[in-house]
C-alpha positions as CSV (number, residue, x, y, z in Angstrom):
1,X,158.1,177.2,112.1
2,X,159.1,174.1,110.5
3,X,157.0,171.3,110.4
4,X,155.9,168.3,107.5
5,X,154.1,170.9,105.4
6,X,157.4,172.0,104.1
7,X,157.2,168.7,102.5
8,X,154.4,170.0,99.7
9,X,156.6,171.1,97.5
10,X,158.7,168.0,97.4
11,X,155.5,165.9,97.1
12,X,153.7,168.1,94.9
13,X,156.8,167.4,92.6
14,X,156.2,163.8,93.1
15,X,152.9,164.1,91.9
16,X,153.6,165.8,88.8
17,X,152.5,163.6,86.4
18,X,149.2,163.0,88.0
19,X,149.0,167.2,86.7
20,X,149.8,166.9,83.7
21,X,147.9,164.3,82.5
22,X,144.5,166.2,84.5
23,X,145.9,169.1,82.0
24,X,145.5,166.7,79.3
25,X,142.3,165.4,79.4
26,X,140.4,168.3,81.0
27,X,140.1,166.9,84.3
28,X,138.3,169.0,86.9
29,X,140.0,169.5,89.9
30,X,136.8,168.6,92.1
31,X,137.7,165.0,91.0
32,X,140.3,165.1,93.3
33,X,139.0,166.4,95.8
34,X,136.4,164.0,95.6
35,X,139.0,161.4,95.6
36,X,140.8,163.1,98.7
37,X,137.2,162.4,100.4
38,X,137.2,158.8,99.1
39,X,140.7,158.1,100.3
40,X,139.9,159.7,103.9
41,X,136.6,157.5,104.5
42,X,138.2,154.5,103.5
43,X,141.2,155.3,106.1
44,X,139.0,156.3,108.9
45,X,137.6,152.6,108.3
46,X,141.1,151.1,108.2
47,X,142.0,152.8,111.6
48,X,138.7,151.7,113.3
49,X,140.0,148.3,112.2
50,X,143.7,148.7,113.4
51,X,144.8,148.5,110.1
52,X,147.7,150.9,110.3
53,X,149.4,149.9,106.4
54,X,146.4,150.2,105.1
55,X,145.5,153.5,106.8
56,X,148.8,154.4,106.0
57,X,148.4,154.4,102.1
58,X,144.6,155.4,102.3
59,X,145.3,158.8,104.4
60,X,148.3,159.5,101.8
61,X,145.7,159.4,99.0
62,X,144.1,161.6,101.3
63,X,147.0,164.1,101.5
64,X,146.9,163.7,97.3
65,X,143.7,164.8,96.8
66,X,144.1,167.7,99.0
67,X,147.3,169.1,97.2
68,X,146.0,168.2,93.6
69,X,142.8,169.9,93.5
70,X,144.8,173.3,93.8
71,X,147.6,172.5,91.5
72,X,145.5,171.3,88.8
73,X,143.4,174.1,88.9
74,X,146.5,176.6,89.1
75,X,147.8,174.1,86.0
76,X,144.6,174.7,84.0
77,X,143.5,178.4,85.1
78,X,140.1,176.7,86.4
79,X,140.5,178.7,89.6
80,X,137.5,179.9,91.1
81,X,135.9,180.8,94.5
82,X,133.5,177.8,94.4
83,X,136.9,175.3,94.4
84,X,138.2,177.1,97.3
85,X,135.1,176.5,99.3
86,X,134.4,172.8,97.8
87,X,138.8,172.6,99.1
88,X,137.9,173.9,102.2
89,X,134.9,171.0,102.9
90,X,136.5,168.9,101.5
91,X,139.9,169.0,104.1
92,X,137.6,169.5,106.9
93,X,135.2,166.2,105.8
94,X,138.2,164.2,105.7
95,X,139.4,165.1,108.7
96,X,136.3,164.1,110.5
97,X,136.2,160.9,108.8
98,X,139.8,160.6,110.0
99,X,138.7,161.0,113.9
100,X,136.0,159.1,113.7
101,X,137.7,156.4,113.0
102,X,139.8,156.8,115.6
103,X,136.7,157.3,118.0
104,X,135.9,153.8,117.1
105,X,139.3,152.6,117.7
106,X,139.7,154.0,121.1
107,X,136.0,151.9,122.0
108,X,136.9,149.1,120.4
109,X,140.7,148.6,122.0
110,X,139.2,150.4,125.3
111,X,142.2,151.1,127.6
112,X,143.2,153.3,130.6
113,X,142.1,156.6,131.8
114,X,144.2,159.5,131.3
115,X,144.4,162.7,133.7
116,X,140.5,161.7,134.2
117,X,140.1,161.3,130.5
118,X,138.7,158.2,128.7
119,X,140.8,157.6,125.8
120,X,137.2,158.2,123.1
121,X,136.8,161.5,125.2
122,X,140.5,161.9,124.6
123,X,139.8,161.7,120.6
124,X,136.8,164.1,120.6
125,X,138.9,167.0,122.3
126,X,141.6,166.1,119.6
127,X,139.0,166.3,116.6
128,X,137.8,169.8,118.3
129,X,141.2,171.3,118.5
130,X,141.9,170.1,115.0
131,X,139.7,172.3,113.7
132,X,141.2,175.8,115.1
133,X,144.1,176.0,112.7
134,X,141.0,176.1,109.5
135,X,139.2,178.8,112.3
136,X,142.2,181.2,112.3
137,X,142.8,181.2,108.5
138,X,139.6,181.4,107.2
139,X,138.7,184.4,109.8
140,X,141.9,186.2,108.4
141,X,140.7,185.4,105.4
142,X,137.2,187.1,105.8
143,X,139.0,189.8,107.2
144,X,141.0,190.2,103.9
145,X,144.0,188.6,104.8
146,X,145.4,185.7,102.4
147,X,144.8,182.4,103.5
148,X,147.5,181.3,105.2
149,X,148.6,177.9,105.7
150,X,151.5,175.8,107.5
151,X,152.5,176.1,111.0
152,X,153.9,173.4,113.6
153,X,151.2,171.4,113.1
154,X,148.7,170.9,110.2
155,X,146.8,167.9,108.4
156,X,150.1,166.3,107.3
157,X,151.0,166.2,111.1
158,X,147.7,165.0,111.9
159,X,147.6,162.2,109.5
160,X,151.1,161.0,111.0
161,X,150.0,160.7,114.0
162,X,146.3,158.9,113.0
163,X,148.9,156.0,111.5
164,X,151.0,155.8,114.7
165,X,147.8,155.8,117.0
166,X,146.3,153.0,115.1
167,X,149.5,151.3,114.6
168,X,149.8,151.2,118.7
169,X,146.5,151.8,120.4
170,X,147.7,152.3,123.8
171,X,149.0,155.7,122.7
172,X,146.1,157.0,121.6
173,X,145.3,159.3,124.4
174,X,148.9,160.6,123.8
175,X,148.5,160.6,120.5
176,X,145.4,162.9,121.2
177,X,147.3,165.0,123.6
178,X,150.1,165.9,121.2
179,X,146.8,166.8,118.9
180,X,145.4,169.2,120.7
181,X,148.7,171.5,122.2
182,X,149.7,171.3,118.4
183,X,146.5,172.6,117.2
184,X,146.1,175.1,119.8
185,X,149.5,176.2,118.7
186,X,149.1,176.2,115.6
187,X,146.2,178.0,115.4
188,X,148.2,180.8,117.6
189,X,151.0,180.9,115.0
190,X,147.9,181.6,112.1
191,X,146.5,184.1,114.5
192,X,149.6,186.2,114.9
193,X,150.1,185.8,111.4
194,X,146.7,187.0,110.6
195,X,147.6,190.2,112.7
196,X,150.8,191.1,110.9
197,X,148.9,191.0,107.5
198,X,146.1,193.2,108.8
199,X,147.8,195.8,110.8
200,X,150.5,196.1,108.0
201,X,147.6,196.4,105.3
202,X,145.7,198.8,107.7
203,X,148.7,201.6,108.8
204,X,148.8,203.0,104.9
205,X,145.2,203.7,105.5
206,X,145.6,205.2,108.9
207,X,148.3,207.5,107.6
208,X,145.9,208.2,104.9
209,X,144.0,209.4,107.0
210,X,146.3,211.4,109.3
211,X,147.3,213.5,106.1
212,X,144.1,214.5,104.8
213,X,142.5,215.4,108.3
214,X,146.3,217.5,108.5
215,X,145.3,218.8,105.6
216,X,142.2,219.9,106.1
């Protein structure tokens, strides 16, 4: 399904230089995750504050950090299972610093009910939802399955939006409701995926098994 994350490629090109001079000098690639973190606090600030440029730039350093921590340690052969988990915090500590900006935001501008729902109770469902994409990968990948990424709607998508909401309040319970079916979605498409990659790694060993009790 296509969505933004097609984009890493092209941006992970754009960024280029950024790995090769982390290759240079030995960087570690928990700097940038660290810097990731940085750039996501400091935009969950800016959108508390309205400040949609500046949330803008902040969430995109965000987005940086997220995609160099792998490609640098790809770049240097510094992989290890300790980054993946420190990657893994590290996206899901940015996205709460993300929402609760835009908790604040929806108290501070106030604004309508929607369908019943205040626009901060709007948010919280939105930062919940968020979160099921992560749920279905990372349960694949405890069940052995590769840890899939992309779908309709991922951080990229998510960090779009966090700009437009803060840009124009009044959609923020919109905002949050395009959050949620997206996520839910999203977190479908993973699911499915999941089950493909397991039953396909699984019938082998179920015909394994046919033979030799045949056999027997």
């Amino acid at each position: 399904m296509p969505s933004l994350y097609a984009l890493k490629p092209w941006y992970t090109r754009r960024l280029r230089r950024f790995v090769d001079g982390a290759v240079a000098r030995g960087t570690s690639p928990d700097l940038f995750t660290a810097v990731g973190v940085a750039g996501a606090a400091l935009a969950g600030v800016a959108i508390a504050l309205g400040w949609w440029p500046a949330a803008l730039v902040l969430l995109a350093v965000r987005l940086a950090g997220a995609n160099l921590d792998g490609a640098v340690a790809r770049a240097r052969g510094v992989a290890r299972p300790w980054g993946f988990v420190l990657n893994e915090l590290g996206d899901r500590l940015s996205d709460l610093l993300m929402f609760a900006g835009l908790a604040v935001l929806a108290v501070r501008t106030g604004g309508d009910a929607v369908a019943g729902l205040t626009p901060l109770t709007w948010v919280l469902l939105a930062a919940t939802a968020a979160t099921l994409p992560t749920f279905a990968s990372l349960a694949g990948a405890g069940a052995g399955a590769p840890r899939l990424n992309g779908g309709p709607f991922g951080k990229t998508e998510r960090c779009a939006f966090a700009v437009l909401a803060t840009a124009v309040p009044t959609l923020l319970p919109g905002v949050a409701v395009v959050v949620v079916v997206g996520s839910v979605l999203t977190g479908v498409v993973r699911a499915r995926r999941v089950h493909r990659v397991l039953a396909s790694r699984s019938a082998p060993a179920v015909a394994a098994a046919g033979a030799a009790e045949g056999a027997a």
